[in-house]
NUTOR-646622 format. One record per residue (C-alpha): residue number from 1; residue in one letter; chain; x, y, z. Coordinates in steps of 0.1 Angstrom, whole numbers. Layout:
<sites>
   fifi   marfi   filum      xx      yy      zz
    NUM       A       A       X       Y       Z
...
</sites>
This chain:
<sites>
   fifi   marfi   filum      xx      yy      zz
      1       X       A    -438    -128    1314
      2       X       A    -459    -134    1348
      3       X       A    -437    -108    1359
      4       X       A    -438     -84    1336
      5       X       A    -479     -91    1336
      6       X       A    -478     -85    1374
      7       X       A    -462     -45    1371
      8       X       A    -485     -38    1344
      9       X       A    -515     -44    1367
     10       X       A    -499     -26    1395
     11       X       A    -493       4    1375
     12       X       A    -528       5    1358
     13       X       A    -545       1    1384
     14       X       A    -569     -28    1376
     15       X       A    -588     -49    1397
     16       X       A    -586     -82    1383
     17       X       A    -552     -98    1377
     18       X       A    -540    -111    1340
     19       X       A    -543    -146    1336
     20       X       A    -515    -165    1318
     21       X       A    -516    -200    1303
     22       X       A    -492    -220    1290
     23       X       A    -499    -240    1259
     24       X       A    -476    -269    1252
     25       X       A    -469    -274    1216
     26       X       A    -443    -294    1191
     27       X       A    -444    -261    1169
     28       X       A    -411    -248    1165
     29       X       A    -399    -213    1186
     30       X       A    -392    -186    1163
     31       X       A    -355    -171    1161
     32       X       A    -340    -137    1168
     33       X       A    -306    -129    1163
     34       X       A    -287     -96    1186
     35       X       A    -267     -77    1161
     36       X       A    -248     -49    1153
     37       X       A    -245     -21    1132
     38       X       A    -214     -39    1117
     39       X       A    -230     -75    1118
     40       X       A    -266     -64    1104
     41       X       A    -257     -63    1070
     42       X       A    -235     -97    1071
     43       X       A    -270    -108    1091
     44       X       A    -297     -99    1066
     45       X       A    -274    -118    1036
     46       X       A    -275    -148    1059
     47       X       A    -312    -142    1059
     48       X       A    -323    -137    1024
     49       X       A    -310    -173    1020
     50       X       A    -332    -186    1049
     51       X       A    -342    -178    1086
     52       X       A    -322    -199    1111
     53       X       A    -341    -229    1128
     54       X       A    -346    -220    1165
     55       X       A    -314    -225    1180
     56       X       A    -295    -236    1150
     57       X       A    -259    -224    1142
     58       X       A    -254    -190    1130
     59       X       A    -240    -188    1099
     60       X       A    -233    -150    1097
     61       X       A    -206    -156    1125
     62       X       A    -183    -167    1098
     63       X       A    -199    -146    1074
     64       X       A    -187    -114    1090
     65       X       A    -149    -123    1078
     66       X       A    -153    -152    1051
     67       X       A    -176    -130    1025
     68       X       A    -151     -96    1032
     69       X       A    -123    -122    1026
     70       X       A    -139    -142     992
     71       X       A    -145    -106     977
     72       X       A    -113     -93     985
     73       X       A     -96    -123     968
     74       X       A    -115    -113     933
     75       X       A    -114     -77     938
     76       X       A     -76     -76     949
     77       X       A     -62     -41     944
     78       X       A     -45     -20     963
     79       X       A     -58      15     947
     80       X       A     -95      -2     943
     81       X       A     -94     -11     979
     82       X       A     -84      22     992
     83       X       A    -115      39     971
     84       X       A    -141      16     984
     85       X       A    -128      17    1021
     86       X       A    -132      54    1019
     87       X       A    -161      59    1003
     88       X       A    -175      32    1031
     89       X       A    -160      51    1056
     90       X       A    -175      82    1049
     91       X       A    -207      70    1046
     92       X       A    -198      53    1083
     93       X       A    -189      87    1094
     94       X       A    -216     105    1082
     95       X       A    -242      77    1084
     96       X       A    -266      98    1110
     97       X       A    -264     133    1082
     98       X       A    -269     103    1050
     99       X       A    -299      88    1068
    100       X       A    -327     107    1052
    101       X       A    -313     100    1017
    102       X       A    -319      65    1027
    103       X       A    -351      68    1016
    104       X       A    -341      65     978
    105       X       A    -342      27     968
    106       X       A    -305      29     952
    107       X       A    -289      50     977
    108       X       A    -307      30    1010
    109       X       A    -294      -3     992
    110       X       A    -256      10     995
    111       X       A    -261      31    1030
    112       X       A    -280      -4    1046
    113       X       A    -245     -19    1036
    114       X       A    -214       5    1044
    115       X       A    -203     -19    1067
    116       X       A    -200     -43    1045
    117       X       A    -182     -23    1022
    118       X       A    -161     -10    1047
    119       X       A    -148     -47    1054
    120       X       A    -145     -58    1015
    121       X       A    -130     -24    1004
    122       X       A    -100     -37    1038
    123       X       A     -97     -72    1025
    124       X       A     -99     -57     989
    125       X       A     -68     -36     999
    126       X       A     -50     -65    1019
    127       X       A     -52     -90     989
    128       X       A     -43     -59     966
    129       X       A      -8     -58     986
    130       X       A      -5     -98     984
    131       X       A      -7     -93     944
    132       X       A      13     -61     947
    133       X       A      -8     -44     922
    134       X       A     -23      -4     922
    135       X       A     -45      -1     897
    136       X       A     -30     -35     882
    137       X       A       4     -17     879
    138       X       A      29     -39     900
    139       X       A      49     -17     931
    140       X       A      81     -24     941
    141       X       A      85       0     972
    142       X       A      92     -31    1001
    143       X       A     129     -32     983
    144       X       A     143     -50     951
    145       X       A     127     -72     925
    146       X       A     145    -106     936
    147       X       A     163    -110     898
    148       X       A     188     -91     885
    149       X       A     178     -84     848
    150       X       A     181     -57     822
    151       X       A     212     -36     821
    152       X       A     227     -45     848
    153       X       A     230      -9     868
    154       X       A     227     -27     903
    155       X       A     263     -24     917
    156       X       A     249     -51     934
    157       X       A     238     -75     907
    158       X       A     275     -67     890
    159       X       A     296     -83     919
    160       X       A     279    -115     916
    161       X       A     307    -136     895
    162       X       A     293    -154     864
    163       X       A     271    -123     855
    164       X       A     276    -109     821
    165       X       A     272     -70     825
    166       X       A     270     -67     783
    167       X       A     239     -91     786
    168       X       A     203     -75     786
    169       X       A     186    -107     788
    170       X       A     202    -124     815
    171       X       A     183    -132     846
    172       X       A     202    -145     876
    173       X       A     186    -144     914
    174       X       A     200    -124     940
    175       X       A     216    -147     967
    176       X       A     237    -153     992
    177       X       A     264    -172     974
    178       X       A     293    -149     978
    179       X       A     283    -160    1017
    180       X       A     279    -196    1006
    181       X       A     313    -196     989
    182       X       A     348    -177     993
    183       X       A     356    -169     960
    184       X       A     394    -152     970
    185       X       A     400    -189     989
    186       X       A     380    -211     967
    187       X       A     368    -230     999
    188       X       A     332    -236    1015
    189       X       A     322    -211    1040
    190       X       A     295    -239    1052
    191       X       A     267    -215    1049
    192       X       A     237    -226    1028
    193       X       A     228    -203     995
    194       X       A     196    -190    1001
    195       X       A     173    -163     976
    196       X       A     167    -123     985
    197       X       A     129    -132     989
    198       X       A     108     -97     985
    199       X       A      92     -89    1016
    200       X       A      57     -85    1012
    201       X       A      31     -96     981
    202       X       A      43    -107     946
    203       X       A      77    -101     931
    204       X       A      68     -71     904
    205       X       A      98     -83     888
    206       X       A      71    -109     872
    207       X       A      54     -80     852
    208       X       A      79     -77     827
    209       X       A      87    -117     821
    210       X       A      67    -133     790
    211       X       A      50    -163     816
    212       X       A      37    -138     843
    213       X       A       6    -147     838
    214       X       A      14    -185     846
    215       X       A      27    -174     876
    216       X       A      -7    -155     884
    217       X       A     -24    -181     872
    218       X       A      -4    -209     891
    219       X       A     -14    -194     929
    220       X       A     -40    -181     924
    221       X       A     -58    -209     911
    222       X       A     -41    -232     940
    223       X       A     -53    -205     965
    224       X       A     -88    -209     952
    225       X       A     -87    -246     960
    226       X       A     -76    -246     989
    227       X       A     -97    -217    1006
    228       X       A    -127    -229     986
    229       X       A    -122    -269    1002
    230       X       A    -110    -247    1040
    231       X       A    -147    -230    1039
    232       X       A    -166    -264    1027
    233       X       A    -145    -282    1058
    234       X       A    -156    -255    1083
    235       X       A    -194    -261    1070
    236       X       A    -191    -298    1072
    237       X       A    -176    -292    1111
    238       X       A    -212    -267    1117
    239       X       A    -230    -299    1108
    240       X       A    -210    -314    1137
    241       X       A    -222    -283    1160
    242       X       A    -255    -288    1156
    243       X       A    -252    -327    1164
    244       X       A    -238    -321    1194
    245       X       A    -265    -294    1204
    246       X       A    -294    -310    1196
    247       X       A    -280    -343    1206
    248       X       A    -284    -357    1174
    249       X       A    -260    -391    1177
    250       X       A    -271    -403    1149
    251       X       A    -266    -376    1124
    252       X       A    -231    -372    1142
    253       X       A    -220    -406    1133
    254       X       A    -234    -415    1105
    255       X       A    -236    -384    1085
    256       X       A    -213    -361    1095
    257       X       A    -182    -382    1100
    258       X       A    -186    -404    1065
    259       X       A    -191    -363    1051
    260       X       A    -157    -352    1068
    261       X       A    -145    -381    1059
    262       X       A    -149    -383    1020
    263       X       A    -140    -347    1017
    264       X       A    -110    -346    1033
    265       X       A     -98    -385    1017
    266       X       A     -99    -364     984
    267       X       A    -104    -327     985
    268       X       A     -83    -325    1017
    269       X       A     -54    -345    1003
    270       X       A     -52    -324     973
    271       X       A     -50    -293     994
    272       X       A     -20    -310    1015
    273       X       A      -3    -320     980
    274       X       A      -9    -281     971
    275       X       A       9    -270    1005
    276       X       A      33    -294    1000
    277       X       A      46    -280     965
    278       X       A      44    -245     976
    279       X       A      69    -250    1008
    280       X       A      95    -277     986
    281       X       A     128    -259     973
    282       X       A     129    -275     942
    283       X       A     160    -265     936
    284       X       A     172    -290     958
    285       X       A     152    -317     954
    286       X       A     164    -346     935
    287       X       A     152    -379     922
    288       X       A     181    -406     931
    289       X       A     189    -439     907
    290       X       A     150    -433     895
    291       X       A     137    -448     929
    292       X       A     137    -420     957
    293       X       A     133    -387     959
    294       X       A     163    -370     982
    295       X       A     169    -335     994
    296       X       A     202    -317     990
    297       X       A     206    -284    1005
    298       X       A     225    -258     988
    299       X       A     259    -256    1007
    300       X       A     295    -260     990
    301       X       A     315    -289     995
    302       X       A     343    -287    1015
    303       X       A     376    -300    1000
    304       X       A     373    -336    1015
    305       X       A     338    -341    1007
    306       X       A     335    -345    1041
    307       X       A     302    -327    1043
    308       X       A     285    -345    1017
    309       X       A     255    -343    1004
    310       X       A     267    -306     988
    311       X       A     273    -289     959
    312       X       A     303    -283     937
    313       X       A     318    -250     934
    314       X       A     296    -221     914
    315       X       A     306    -215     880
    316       X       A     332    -243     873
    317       X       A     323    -253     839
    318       X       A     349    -282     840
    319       X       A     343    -306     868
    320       X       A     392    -314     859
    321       X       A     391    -278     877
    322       X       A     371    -282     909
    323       X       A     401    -275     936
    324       X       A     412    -304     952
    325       X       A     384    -331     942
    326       X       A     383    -323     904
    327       X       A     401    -355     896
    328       X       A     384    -374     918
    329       X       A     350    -361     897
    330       X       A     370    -366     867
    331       X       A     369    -408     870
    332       X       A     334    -404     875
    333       X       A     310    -419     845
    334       X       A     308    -389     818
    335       X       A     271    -382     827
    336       X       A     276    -369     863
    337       X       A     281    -331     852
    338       X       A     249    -306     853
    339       X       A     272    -279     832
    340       X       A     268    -292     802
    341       X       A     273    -271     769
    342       X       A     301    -249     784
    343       X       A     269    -232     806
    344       X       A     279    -222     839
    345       X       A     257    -227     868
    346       X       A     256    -225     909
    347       X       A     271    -258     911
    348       X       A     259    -295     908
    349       X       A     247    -315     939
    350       X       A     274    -344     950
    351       X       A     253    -370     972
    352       X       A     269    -404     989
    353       X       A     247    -438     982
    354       X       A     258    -474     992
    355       X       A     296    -460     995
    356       X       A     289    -445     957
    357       X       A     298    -406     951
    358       X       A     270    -399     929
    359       X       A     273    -366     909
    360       X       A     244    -345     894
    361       X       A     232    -348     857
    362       X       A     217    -326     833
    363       X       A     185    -347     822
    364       X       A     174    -321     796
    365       X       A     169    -338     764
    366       X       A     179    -368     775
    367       X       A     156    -394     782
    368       X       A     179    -426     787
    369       X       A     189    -411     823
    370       X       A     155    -412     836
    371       X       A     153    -450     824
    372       X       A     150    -471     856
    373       X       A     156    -497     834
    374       X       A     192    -485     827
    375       X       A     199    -464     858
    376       X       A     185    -480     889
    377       X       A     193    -492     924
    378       X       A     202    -528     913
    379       X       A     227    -511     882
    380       X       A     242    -487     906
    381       X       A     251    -514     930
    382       X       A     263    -534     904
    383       X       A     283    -505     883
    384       X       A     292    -465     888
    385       X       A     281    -462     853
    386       X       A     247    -473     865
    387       X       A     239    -445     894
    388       X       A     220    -413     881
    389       X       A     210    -380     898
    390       X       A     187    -358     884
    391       X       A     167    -322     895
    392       X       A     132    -328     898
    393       X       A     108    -305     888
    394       X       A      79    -297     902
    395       X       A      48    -317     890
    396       X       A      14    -312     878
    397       X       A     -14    -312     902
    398       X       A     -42    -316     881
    399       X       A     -23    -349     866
    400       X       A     -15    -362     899
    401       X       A     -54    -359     907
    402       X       A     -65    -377     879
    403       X       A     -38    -407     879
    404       X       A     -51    -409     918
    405       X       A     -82    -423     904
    406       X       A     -71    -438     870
    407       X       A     -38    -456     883
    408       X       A     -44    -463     919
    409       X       A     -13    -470     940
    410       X       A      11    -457     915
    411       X       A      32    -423     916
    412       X       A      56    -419     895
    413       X       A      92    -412     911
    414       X       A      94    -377     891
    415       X       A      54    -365     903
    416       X       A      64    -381     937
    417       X       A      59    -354     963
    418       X       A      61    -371     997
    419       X       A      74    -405    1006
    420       X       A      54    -437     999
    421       X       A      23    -413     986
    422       X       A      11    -439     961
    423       X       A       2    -465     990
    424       X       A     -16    -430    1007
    425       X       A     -36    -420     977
    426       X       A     -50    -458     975
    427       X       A     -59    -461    1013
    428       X       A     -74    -424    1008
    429       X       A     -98    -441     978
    430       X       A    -107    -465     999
    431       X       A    -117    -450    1026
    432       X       A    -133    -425    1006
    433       X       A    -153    -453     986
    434       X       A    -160    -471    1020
    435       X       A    -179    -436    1037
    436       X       A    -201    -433    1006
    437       X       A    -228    -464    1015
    438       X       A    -221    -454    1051
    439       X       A    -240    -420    1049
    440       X       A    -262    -439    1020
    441       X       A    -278    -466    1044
    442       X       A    -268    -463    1080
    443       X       A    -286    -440    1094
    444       X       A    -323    -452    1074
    445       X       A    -322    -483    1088
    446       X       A    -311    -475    1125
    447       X       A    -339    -453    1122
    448       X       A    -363    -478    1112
    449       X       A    -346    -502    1139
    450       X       A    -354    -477    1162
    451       X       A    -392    -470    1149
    452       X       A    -391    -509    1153
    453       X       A    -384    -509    1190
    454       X       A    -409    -484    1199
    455       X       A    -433    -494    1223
    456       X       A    -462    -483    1195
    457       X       A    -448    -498    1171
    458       X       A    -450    -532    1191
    459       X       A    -484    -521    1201
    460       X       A    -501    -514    1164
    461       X       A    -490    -549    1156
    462       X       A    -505    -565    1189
    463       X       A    -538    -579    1184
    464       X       A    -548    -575    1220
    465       X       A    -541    -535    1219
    466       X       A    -569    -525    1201
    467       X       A    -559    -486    1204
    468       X       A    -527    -486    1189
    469       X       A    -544    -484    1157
    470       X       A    -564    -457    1164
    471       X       A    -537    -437    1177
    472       X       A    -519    -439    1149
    473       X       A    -543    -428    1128
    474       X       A    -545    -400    1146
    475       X       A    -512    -386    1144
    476       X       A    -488    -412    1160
    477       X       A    -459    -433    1146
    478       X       A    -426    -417    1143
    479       X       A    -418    -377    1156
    480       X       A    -445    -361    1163
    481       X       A    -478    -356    1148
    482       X       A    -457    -382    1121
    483       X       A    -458    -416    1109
    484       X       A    -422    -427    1102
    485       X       A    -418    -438    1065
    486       X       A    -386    -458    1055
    487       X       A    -390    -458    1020
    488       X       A    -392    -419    1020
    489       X       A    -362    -416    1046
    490       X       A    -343    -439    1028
    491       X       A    -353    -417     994
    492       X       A    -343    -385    1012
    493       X       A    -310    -400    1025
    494       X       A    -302    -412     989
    495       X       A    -308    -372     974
    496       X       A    -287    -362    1003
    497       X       A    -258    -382     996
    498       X       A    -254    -379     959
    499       X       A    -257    -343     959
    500       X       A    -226    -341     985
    501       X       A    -205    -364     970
    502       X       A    -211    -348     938
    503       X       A    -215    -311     951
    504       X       A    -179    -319     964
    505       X       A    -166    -322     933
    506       X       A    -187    -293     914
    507       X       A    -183    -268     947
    508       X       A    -144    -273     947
    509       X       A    -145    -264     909
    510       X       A    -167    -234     921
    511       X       A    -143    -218     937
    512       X       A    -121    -213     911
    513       X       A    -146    -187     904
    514       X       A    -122    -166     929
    515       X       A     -94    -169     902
    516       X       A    -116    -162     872
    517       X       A    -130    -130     886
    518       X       A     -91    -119     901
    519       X       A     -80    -128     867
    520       X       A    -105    -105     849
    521       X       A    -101     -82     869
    522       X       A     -66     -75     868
    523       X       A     -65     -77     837
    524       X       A     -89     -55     825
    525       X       A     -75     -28     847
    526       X       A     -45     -33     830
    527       X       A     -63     -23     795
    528       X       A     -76       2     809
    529       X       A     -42      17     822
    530       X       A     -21       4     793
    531       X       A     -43      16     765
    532       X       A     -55      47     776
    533       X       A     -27      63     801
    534       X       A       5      50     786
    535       X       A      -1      37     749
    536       X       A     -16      75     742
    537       X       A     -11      94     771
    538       X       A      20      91     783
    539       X       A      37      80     747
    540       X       A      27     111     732
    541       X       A      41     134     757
    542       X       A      14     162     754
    543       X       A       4     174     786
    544       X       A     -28     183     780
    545       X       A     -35     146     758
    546       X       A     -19     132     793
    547       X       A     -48     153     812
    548       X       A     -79     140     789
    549       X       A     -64     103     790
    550       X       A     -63     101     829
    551       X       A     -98     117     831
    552       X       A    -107      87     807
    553       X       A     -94      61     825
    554       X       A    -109      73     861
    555       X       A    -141      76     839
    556       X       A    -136      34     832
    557       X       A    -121      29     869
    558       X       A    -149      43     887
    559       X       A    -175      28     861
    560       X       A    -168      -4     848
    561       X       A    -140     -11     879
    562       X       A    -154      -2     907
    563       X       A    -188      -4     899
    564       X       A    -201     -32     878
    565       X       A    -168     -54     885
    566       X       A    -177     -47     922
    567       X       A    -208     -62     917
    568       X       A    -200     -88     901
    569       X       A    -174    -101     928
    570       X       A    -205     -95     955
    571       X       A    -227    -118     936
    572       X       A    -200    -142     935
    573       X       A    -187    -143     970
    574       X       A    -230    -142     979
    575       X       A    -233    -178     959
    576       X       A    -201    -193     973
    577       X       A    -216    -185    1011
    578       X       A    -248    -199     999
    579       X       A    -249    -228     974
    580       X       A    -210    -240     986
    581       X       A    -208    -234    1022
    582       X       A    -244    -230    1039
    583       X       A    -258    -260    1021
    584       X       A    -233    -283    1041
    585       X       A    -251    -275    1072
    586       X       A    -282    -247    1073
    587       X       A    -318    -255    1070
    588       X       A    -328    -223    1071
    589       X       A    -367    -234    1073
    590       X       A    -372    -214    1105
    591       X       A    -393    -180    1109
    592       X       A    -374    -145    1122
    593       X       A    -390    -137    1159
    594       X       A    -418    -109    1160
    595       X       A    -425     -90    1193
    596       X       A    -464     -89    1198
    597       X       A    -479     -56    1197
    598       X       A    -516     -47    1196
    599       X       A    -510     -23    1167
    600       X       A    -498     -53    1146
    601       X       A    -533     -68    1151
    602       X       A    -551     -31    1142
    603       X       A    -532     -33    1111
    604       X       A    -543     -68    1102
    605       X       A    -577     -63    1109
    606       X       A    -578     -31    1088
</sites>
């Protein structure tokens, strides 16, 4: 500034140099944030909220990706996506032509932002291709639906044995197994079965099943947890930023680690038990004599069972007729057969225990096989009739969640998802109960050991320092220019904690909001398209009644769609960044940097 001073004078001329004083004061510095013509519009939602304490963490650094990303989720659509992204870009393109129009209230609002929507029309498009849906109709150009259903006119689907090609309602998987298992030779290749996967996004092959929308439902409303609890764990860690830049042990220690903590004890677990159930094959994962939980991957046995754990041979109804080992199966107890009814199937799992061939059973309707008190370790030891194997299916989330809290220590062997996880969830409520009265109490009362130990505070009550008192009343005590209050830090502390522990709970169940809204909104662009377009376009085969019901539906698209649906999924993704993620770390009590200038002051004074 002296320097800057110092030209001035030069150039001007004057005679007498500009004096400069510096006045030391505890008021705090204002803040000013470089940005971009793509960051400015991510900056000023940042700002509406609050401005930034001097110094504090940035929140719009995240911002610039995580709000794109949140609206994309709810506005997922490939066709909707490519319409915003243009219409962003061209008002990118043209932005220096389109900035007199700016003017207008309506148009400045969406010119101030093409960024913006430039980045949510991209991550609009990218979820879009996840879901696999254009204008909610499912694509299937990346290769084949991963069932063979319907007629049957895939030569490919009609060389897989066991398929009946006079069945319309047959669904079988496309796999591997002619791989897996020689059909000429009857013998094991050793290769594992695996599943034709589609490539990229959602199998379409789930539009025209009766439960698709369970599907939907199922990931998206797991995806919603588990970026909804990601973002709240990145806004916990900015806490831990700011700690370490303002050197703020205590708030490090005893407020962000019991936060991070208690989240992740509970919200974090869930997430893991979420990943956990998306990566499992289920269909080869079994529960073993009702106490443990064993994998068996999907490759044939080889004629001496030499290779166990395996599977039997693919569509053997009658174990008698498995080559070489049938009557070995045969003197098995009855219930170790999975193809019961006649019902062919891949093949049932064959699995060695304490020297016992154990065989796979069908459990469906019958109860008495998932008895431990019938079919256990003890029984199996004791008898063959005793040892059971059965598929497990995959369990219910929300149950396990709830039983966490109401049966503590206690998993069922059927809802068991990874070894010894009812000993985990208790020593995760533990330690989850134990960080609550840590970020209640700890850090009031160091600070009032600390207020304690001041050197005033020994002085006010020291009868022979007859100023202490009178400094104090002037301003002194605890900060500065404040007198340090326990019972209103210990007040403050108490609102603090109960509003995270319960704003964990009610934020998590926030973000399901990213379901609701991708639920609604695929779905209503399906009305539109199925009602309009097909049901009384496309069904009545006039050409020009095909003409007026397209100009219909881009009427609704552009209208409801991608306007007030748009909006809708902005509002949303502008609470979730403010209420769910910036309140675990931003003040936002600060006050945006102004450059002096003298016709500031004209204007004020006029």
């Amino acid at each position: 500034v002296r320097e800057a001073l110092r030209r001035g004078t030069l150039r001007s001329g004057a005679s007498v140099q500009t004096v400069v004083n510096v006045v030391k004061t505890h008021e705090m510095p204002p803040t000013y944030f470089k940005t971009t013509k793509l960051t400015a519009g991510f900056q000023a939602i940042v700002d509406a909220y609050g401005m930034a304490r001097y110094k504090e963490l940035n929140p719009a650094v995240f911002t610039v990706i995580t709000f794109p990303f949140l609206f994309g989720v709810m506005f997922g659509d490939i066709g909707h996506g490519i319409i915003m992204t243009l219409v962003a870009a061209l008002l990118c393109i043209f932005e220096k032509t389109l900035a007199p129009l700016a003017a207008d209230e309506m148009f400045g609002t969406v010119y101030s932002g093409r960024y913006n929507l430039l980045l949510m029309g991209l991550f609009a498009t990218y979820a879009g291709f996840v879901y696999n849906e254009v204008f909610s109709v499912p694509m299937e150009a990346f290769g084949d639906t991963m069932w063979c259903s319907g007629q049957m006119t895939d030569p490919r689907c009609l060389s897989y044995p066991g398929i009946d090609s006079n069945s319309t309602m047959q669904k079988w998987l496309r796999t591997n197994v002619k791989e897996a298992w020689d059909f000429k030779a009857q013998v094991s290749t050793g290769e594992e079965v695996s599943w034709e996967v589609y490539p990229i996004g959602g199998d379409p092959g789930w539009a025209h099943t009766g439960n698709k929308l369970n599907n939907a439902n199922s990931f998206k409303m797991k995806f919603a947890i588990v970026a909804g609890v990601l973002q709240m764990v990145v806004g916990v860690c900015c806490k831990l930023a700011n700690t370490i830049h303002f050197k703020d042990q205590l708030t490090m220690y005893f407020v962000f680690v019991p936060e991070i903590v208690f989240i992740n004890s509970i919200f974090g677990y869930l997430c893991m038990l979420i990943l956990t159930k998306w990566t499992t094959n289920w269909d080869a994962t079994y529960v073993l004599n009702n106490d443990q939980v064993v994998h068996i991957p999907q490759v044939y046995c080889k004629d001496d069972l030499s290779n166990m754990p395996c599977w039997t041979p693919p569509f053997t109804v009658d174990r008698a007729m498995v080559p070489t080992y049938g009557a070995k199966l045969s003197a098995l107890p009855e219930h170790m057969w999975c193809m019961g009814g006649g019902v062919a199937t891949a093949g049932c799992a064959v699995f060695e225990w304490q020297g016992r061939t154990i065989v796979e059973s069908n459990v469906f309707g019958n109860n008495t096989l998932i008895s431990p008190l019938k079919f256990g370790p003890e029984a199996c030891l004791a008898d063959p009739s005793g040892c059971v194997m059965w598929k497990q299916n995959p369990p219910s989330l929300l149950d396990s969640l709830i039983k966490m809290f109401m049966e503590p220590g206690y998993v069922p062997i059927e809802n068991q998802l990874i070894p010894g996880q009812g000993g985990l969830q208790a020593f995760l409520i533990l330690v989850a109960l134990v960080s609550v009265p840590i970020l209640l109490v700890t850090k009031p009362l160091l600070l009032k050991r600390q207020h304690e130990a001041s050197p005033r505070f020994q002085a006010l009550h020291d009868p022979e320092e007859g100023t202490a008192m009178d400094d104090v009343a002037h301003g002194g005590g605890h900060g500065h220019g404040e007198e340090f209050n326990f019972e209103e830090e210990m007040v403050h502390q108490m609102i603090h904690t109960i509003e995270y522990v319960l704003g964990c709970v009610s934020n998590t169940a926030s973000y399901l909001r990213l379901w609701a809204l991708s639920l609604a909104h695929a779905q209503l662009s399906e009305v539109f398209w199925e009602k309009t377009v097909v049901e009384v376009g496309l069904e009545s085969a006039n050409p020009f009644l095909i003409f007026i019901c397209i100009g219909a539906w881009s009427l609704f698209t552009i209208g409801v769609l991608m306007g007030m649906e748009s909006l809708s999924a902005f509002l949303h993704a502008l609470r979730l960044h403010w209420v769910e993620f910036m309140n675990k770390f931003y003040h936002g009590d600060g006050y945006k940097f102004s450059p002096f200038d003298f016709r500031h002051l004209n204007e004020e004074a006029e």
